[in-house]
PDB file of the backbone (N, CA, C, O) and the ligand in Angstrom, with CONECT records:
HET     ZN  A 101       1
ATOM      1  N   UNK A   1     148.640 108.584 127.665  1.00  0.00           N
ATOM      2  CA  UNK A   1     148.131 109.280 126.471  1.00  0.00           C
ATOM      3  C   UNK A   1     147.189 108.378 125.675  1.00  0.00           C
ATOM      4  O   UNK A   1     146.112 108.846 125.305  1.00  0.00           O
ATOM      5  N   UNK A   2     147.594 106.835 125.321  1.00  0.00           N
ATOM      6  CA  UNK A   2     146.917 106.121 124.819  1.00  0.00           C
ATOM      7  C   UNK A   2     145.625 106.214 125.616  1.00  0.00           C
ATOM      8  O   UNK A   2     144.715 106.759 124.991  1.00  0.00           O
ATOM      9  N   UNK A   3     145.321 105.802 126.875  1.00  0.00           N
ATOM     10  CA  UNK A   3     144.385 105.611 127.937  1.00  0.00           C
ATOM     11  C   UNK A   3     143.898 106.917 127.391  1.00  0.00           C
ATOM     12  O   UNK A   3     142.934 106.499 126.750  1.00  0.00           O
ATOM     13  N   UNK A   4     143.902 107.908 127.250  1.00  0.00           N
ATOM     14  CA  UNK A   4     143.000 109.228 127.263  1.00  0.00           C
ATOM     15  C   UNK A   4     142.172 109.051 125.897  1.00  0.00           C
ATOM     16  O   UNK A   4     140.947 108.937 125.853  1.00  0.00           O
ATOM     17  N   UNK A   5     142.992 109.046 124.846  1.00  0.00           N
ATOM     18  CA  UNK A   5     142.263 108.562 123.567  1.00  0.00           C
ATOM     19  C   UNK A   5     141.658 107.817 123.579  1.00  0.00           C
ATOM     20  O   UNK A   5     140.694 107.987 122.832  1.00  0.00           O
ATOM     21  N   UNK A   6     141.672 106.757 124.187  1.00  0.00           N
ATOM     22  CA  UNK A   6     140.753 105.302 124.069  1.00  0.00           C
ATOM     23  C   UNK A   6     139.406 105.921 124.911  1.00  0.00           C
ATOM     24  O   UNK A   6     138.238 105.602 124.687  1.00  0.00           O
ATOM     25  N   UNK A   7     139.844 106.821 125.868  1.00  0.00           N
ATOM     26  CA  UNK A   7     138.707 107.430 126.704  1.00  0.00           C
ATOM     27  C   UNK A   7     137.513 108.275 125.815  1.00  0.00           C
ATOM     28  O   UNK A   7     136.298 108.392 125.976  1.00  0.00           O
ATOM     29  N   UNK A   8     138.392 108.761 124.881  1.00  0.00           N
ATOM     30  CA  UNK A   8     137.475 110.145 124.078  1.00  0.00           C
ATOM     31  C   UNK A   8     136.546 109.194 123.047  1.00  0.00           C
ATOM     32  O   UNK A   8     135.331 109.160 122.854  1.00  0.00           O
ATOM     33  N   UNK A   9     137.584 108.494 122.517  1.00  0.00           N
ATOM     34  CA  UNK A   9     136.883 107.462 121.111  1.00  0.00           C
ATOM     35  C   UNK A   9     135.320 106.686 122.198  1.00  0.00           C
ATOM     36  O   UNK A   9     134.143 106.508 121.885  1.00  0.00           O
ATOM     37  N   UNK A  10     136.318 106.327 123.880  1.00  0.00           N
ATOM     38  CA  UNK A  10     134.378 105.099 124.087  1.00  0.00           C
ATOM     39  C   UNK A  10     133.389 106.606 124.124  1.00  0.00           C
ATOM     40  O   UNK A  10     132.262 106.530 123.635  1.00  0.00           O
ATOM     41  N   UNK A  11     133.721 107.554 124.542  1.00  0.00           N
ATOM     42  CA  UNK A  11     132.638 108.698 124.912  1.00  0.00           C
ATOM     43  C   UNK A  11     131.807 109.065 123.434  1.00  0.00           C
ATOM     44  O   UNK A  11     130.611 109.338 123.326  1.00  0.00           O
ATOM     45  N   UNK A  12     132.945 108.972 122.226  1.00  0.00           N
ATOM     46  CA  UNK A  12     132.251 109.426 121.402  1.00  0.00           C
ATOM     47  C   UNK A  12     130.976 108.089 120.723  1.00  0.00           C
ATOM     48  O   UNK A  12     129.964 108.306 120.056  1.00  0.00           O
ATOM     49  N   UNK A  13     131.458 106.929 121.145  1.00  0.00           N
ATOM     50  CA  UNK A  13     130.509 105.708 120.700  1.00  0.00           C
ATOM     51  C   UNK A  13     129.949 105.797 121.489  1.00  0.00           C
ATOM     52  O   UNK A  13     128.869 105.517 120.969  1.00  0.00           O
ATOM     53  N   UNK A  14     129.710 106.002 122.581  1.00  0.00           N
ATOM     54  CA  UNK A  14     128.781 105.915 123.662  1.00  0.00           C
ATOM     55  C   UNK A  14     127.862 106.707 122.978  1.00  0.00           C
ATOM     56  O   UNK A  14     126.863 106.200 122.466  1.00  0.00           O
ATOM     57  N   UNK A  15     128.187 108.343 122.897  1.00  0.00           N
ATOM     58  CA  UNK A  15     127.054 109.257 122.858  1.00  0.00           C
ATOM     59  C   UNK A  15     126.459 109.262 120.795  1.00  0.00           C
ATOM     60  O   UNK A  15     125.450 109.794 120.333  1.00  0.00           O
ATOM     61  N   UNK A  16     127.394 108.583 120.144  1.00  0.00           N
ATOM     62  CA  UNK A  16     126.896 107.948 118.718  1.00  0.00           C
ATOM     63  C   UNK A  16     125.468 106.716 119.197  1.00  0.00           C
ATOM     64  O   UNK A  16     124.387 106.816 118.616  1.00  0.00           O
ATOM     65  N   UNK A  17     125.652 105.831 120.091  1.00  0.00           N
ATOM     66  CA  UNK A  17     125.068 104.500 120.336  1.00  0.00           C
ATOM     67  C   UNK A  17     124.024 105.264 120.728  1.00  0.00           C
ATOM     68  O   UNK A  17     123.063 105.222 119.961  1.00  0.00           O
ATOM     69  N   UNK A  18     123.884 106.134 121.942  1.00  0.00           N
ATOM     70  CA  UNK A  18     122.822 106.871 122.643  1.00  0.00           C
ATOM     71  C   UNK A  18     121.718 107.757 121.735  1.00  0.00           C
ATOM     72  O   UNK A  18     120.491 107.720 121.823  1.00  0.00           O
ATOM     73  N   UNK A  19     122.537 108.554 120.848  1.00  0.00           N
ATOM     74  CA  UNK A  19     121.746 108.960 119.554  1.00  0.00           C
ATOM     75  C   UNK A  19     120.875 107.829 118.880  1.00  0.00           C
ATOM     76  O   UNK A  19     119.685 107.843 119.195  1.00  0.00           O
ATOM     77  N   UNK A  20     121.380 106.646 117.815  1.00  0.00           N
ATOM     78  CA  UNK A  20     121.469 106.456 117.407  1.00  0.00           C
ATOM     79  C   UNK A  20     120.227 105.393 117.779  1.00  0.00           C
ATOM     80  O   UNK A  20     119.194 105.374 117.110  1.00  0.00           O
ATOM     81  N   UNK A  21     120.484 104.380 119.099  1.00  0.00           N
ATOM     82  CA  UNK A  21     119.447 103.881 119.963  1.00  0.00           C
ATOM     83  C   UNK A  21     118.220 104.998 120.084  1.00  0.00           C
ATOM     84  O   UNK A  21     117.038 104.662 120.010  1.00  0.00           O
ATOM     85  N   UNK A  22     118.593 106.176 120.251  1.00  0.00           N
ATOM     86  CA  UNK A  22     117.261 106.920 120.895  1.00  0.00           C
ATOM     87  C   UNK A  22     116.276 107.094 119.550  1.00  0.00           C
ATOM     88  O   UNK A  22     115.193 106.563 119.304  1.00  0.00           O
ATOM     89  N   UNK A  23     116.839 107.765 119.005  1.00  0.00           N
ATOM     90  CA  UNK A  23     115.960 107.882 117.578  1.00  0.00           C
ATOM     91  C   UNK A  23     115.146 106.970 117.199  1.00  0.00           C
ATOM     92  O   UNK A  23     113.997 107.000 117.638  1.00  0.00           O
ATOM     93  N   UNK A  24     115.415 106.296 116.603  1.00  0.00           N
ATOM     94  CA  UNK A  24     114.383 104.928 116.134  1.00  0.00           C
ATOM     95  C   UNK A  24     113.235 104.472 117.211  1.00  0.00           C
ATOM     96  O   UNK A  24     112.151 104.051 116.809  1.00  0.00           O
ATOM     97  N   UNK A  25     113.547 104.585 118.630  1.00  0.00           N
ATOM     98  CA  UNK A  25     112.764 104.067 119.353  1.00  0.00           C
ATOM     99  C   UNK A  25     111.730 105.459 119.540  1.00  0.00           C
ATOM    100  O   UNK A  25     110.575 105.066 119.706  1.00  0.00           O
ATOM    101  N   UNK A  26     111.832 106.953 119.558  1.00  0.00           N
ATOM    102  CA  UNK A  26     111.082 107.942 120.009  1.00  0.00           C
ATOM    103  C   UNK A  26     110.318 107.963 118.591  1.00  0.00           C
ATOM    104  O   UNK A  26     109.141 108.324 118.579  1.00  0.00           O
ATOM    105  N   UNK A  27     111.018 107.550 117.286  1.00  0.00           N
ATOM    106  CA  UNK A  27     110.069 108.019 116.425  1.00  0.00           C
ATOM    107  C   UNK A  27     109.042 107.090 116.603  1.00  0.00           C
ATOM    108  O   UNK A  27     107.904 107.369 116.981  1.00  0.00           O
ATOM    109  N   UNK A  28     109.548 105.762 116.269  1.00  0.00           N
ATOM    110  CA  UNK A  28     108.122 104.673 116.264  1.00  0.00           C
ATOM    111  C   UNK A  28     106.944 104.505 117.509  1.00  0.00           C
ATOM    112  O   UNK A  28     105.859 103.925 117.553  1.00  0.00           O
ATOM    113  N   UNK A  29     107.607 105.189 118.338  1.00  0.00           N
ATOM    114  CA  UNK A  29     106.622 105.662 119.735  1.00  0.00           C
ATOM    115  C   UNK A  29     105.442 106.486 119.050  1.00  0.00           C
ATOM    116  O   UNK A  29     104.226 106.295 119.074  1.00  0.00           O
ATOM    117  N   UNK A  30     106.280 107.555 118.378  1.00  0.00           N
ATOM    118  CA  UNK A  30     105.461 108.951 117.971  1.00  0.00           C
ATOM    119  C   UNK A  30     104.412 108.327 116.605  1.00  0.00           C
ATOM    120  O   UNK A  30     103.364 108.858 116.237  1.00  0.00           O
ATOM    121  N   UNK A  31     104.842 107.465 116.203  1.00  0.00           N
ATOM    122  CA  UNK A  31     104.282 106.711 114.608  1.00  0.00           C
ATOM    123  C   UNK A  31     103.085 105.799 115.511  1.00  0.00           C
ATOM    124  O   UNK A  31     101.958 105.837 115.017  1.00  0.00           O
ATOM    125  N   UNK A  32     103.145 105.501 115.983  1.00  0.00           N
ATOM    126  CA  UNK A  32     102.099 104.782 117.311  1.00  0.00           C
ATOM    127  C   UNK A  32     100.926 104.880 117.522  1.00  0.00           C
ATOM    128  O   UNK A  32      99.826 104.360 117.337  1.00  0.00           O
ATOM    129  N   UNK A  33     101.920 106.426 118.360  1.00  0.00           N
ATOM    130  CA  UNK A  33     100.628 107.507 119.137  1.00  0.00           C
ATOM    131  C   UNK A  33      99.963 108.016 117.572  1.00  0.00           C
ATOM    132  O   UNK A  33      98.904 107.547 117.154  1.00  0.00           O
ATOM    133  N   UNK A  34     100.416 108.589 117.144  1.00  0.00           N
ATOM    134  CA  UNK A  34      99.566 109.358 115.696  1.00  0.00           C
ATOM    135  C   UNK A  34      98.632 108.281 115.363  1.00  0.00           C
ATOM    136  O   UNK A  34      97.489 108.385 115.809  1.00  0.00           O
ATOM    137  N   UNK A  35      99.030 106.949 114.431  1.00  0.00           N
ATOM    138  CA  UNK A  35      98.024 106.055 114.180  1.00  0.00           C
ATOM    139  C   UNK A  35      97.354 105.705 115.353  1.00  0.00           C
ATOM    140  O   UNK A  35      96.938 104.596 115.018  1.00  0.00           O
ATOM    141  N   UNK A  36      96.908 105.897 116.640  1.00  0.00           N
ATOM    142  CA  UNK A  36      96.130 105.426 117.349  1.00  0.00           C
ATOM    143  C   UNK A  36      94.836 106.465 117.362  1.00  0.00           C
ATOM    144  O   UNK A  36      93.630 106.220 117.326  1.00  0.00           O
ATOM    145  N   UNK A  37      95.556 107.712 117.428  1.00  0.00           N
ATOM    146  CA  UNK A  37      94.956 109.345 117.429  1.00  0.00           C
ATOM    147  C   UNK A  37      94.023 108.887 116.499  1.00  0.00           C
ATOM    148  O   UNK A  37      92.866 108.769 116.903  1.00  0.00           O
ATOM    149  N   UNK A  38      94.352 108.520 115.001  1.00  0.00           N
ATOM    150  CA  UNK A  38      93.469 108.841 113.887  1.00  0.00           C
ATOM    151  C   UNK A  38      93.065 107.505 113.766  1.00  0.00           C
ATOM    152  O   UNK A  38      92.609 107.317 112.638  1.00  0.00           O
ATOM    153  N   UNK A  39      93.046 106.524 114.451  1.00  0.00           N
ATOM    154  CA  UNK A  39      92.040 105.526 114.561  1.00  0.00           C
ATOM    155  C   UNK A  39      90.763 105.964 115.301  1.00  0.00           C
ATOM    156  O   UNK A  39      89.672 105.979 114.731  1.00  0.00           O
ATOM    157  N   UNK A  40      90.957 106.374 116.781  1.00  0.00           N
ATOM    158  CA  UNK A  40      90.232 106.783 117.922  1.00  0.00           C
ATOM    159  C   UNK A  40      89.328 108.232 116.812  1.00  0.00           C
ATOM    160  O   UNK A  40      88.113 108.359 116.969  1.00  0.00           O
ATOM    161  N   UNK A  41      89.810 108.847 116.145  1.00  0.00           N
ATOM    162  CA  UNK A  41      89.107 109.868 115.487  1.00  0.00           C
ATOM    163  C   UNK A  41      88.207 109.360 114.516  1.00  0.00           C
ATOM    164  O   UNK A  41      86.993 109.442 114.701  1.00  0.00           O
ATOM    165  N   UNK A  42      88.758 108.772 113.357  1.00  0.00           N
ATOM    166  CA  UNK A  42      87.587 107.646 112.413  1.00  0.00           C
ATOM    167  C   UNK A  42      86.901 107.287 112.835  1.00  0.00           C
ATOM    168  O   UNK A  42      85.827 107.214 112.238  1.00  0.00           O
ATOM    169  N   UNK A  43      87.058 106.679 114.516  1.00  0.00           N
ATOM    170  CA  UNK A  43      85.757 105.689 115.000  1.00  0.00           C
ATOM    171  C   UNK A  43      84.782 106.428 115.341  1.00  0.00           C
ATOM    172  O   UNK A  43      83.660 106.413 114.834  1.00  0.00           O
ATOM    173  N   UNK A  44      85.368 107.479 116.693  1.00  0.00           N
ATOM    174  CA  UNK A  44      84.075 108.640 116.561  1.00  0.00           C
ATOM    175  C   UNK A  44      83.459 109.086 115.916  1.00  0.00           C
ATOM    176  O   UNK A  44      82.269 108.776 115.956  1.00  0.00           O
ATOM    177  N   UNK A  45      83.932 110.080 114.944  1.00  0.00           N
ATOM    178  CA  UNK A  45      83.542 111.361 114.300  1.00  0.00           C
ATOM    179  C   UNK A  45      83.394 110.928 113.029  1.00  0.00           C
ATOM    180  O   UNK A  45      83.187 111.866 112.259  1.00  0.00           O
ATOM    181  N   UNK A  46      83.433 109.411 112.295  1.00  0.00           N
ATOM    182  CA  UNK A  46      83.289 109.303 111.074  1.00  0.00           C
ATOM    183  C   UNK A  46      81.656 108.793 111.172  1.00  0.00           C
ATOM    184  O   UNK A  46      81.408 107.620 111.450  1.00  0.00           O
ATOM    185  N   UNK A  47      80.800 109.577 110.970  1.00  0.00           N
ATOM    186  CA  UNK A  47      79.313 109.350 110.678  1.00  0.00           C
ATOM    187  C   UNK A  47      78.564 109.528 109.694  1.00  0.00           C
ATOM    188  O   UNK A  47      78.038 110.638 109.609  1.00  0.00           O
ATOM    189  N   UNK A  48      78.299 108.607 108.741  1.00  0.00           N
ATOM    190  CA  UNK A  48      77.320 108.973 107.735  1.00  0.00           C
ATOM    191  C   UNK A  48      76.067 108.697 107.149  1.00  0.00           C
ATOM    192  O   UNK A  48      75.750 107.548 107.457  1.00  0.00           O
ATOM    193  N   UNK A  49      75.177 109.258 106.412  1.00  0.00           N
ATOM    194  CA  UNK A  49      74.050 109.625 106.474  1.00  0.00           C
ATOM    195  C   UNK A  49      73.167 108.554 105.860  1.00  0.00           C
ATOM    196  O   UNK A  49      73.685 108.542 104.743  1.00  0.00           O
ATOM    197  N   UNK A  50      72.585 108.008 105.821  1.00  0.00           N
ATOM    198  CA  UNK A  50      71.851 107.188 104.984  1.00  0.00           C
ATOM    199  C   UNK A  50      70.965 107.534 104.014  1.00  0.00           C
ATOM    200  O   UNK A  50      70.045 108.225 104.452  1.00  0.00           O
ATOM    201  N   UNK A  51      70.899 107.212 102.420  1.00  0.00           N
ATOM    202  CA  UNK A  51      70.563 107.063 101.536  1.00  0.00           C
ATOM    203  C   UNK A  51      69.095 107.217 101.436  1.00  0.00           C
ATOM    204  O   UNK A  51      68.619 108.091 100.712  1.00  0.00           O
ATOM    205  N   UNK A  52      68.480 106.549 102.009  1.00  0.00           N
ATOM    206  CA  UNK A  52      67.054 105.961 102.124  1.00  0.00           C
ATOM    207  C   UNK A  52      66.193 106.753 103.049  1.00  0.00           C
ATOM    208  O   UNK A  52      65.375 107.558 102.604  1.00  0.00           O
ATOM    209  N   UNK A  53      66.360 106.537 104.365  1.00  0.00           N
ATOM    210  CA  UNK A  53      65.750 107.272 105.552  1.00  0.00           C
ATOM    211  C   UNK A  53      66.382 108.522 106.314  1.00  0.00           C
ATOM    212  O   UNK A  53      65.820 109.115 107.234  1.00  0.00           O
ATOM    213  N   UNK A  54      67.844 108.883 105.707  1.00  0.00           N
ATOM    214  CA  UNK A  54      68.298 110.545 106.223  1.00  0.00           C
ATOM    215  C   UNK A  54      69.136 109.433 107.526  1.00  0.00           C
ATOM    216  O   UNK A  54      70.252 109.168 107.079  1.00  0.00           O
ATOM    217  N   UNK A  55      68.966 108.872 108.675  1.00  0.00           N
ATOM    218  CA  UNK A  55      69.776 108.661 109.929  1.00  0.00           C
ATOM    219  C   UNK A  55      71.131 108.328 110.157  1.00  0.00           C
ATOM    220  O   UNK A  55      71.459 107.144 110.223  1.00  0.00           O
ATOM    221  N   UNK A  56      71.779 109.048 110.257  1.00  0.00           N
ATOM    222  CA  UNK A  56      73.363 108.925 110.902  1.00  0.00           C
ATOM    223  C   UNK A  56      73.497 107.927 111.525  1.00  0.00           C
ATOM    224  O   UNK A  56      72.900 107.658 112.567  1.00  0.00           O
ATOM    225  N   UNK A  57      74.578 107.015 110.770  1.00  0.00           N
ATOM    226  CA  UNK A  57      75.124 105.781 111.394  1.00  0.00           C
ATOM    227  C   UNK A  57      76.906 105.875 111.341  1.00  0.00           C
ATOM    228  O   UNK A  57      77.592 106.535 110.561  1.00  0.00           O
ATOM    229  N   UNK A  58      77.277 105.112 112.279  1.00  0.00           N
ATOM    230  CA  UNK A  58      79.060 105.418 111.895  1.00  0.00           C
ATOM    231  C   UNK A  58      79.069 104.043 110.408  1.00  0.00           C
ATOM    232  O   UNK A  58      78.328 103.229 109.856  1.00  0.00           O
ATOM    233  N   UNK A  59      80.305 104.519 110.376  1.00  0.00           N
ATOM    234  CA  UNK A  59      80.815 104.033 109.160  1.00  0.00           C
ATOM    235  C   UNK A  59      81.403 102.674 109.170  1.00  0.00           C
ATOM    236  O   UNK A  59      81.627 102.193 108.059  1.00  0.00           O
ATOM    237  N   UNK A  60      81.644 102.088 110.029  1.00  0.00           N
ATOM    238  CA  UNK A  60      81.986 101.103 110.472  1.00  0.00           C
ATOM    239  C   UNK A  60      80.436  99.785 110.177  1.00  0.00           C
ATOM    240  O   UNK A  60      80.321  98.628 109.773  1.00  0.00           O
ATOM    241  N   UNK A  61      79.729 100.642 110.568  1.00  0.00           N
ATOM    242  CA  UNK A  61      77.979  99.964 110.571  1.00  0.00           C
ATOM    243  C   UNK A  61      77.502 100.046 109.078  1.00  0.00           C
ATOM    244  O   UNK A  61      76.789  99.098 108.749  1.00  0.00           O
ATOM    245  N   UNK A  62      77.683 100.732 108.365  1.00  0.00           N
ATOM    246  CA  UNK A  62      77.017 101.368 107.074  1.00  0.00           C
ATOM    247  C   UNK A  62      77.598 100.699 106.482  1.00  0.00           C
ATOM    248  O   UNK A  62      78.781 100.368 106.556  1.00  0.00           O
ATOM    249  N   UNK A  63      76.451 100.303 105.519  1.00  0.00           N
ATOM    250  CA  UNK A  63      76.663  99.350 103.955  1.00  0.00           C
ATOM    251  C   UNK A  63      76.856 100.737 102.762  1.00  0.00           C
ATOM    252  O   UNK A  63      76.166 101.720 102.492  1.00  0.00           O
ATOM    253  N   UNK A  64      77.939 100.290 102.350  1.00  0.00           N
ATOM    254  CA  UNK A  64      78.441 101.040 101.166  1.00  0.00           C
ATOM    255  C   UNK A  64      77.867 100.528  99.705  1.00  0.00           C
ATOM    256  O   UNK A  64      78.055  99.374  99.321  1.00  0.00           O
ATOM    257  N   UNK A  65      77.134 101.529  98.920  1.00  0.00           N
ATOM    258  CA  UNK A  65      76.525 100.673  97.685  1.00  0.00           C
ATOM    259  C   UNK A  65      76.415 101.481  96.913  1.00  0.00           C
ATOM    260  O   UNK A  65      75.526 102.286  97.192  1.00  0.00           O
ATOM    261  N   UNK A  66      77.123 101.726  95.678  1.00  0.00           N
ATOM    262  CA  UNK A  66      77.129 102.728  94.645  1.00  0.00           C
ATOM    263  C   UNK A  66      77.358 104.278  95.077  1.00  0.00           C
ATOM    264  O   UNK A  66      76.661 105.161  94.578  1.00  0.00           O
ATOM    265  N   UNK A  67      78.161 104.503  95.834  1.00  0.00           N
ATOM    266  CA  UNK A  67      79.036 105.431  96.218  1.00  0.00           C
ATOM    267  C   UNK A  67      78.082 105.826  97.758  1.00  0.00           C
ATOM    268  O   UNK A  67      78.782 106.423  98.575  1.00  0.00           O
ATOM    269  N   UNK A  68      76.880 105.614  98.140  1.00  0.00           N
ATOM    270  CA  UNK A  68      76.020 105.804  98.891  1.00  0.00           C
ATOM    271  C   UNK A  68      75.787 104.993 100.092  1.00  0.00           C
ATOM    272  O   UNK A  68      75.822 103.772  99.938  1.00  0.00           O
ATOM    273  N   UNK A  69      75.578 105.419 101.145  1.00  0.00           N
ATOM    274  CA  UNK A  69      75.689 104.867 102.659  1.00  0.00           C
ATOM    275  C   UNK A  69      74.318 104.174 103.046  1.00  0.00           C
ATOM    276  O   UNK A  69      73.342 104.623 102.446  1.00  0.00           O
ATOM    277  N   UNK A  70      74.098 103.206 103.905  1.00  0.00           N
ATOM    278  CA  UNK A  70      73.008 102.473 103.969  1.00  0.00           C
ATOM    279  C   UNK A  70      72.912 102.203 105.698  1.00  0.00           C
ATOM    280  O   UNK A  70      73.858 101.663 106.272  1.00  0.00           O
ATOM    281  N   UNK A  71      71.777 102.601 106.387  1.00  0.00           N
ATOM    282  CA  UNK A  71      72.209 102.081 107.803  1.00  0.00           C
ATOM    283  C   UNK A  71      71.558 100.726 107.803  1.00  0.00           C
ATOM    284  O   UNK A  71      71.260 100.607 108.991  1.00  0.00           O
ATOM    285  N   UNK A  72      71.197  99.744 107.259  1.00  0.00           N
ATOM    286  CA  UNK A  72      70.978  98.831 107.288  1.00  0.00           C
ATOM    287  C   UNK A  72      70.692  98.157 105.833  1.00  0.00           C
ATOM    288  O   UNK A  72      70.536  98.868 104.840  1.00  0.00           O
ATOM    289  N   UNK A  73      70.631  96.647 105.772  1.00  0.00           N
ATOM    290  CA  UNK A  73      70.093  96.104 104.677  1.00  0.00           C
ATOM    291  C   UNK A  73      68.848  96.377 104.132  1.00  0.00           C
ATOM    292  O   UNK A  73      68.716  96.083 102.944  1.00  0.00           O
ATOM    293  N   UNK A  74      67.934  96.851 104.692  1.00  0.00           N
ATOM    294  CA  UNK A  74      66.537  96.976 104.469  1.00  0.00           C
ATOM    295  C   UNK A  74      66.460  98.104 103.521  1.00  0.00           C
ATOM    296  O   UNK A  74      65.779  98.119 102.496  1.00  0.00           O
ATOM    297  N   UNK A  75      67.444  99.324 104.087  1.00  0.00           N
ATOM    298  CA  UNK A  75      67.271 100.777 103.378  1.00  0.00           C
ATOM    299  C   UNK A  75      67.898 100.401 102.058  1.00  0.00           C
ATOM    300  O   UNK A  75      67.563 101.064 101.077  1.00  0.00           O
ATOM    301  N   UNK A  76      69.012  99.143 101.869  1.00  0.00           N
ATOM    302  CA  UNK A  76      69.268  99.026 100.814  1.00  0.00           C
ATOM    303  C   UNK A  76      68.676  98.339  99.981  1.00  0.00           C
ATOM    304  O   UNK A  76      68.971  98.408  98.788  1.00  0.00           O
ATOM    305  N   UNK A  77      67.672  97.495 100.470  1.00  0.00           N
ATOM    306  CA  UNK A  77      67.289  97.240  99.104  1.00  0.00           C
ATOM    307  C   UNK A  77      65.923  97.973  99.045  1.00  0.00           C
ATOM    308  O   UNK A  77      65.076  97.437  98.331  1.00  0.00           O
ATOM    309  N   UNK A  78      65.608  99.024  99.636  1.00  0.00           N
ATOM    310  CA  UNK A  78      64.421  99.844  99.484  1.00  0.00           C
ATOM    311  C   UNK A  78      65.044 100.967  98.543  1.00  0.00           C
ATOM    312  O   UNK A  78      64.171 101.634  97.985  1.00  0.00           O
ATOM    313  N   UNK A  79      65.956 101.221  98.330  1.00  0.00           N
ATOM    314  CA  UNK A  79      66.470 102.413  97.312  1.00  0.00           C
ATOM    315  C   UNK A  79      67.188 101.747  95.952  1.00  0.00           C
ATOM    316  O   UNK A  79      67.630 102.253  94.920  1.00  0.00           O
ATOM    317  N   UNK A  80      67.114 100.668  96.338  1.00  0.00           N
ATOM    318  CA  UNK A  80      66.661 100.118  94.623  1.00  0.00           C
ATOM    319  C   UNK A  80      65.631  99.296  93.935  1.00  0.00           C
ATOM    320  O   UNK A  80      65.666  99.157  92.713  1.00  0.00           O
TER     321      UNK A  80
HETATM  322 ZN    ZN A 101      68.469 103.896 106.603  1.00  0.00          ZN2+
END
């Protein structure tokens, strides 16, 4: 009888440990993948316009200067 109980209690830590292990590891998988998604998306699709001459540059490239986008140094100091 003891032996059977001791049986039910490891099954129930087992499948507590199995929960408990699984979770944390599937979310931060999923926390991962998402921030990689919306990195890979910013880099593409974030393009903006320049101030000076109108040409689409990503954002990564563009000088930021009084709320306004710059594809190079030149356009910036030509628009002031
Ligand atoms: Zn420009």
């Amino acid at each position: 009888m003891i032996l059977k109980y001791l049986l039910i209690i490891g099954v129930f830590v087992a499948i507590y440990f199995y929960l408990f292990k699984k979770k944390p590891i599937t979310h931060t998988q999923s926390k991962e993948r998402d921030n990689d998604a919306k990195k890979d998306k910013t880099k593409s699709s974030d393009m903006v316009e320049c101030a000076t001459c109108g040409i689409y540059c990503e954002l990564d490239d563009a000088i930021l200067s009084v709320n306004k986008y710059y594809c190079s140094s030149e356009c910036l100091k030509n628009a002031k």
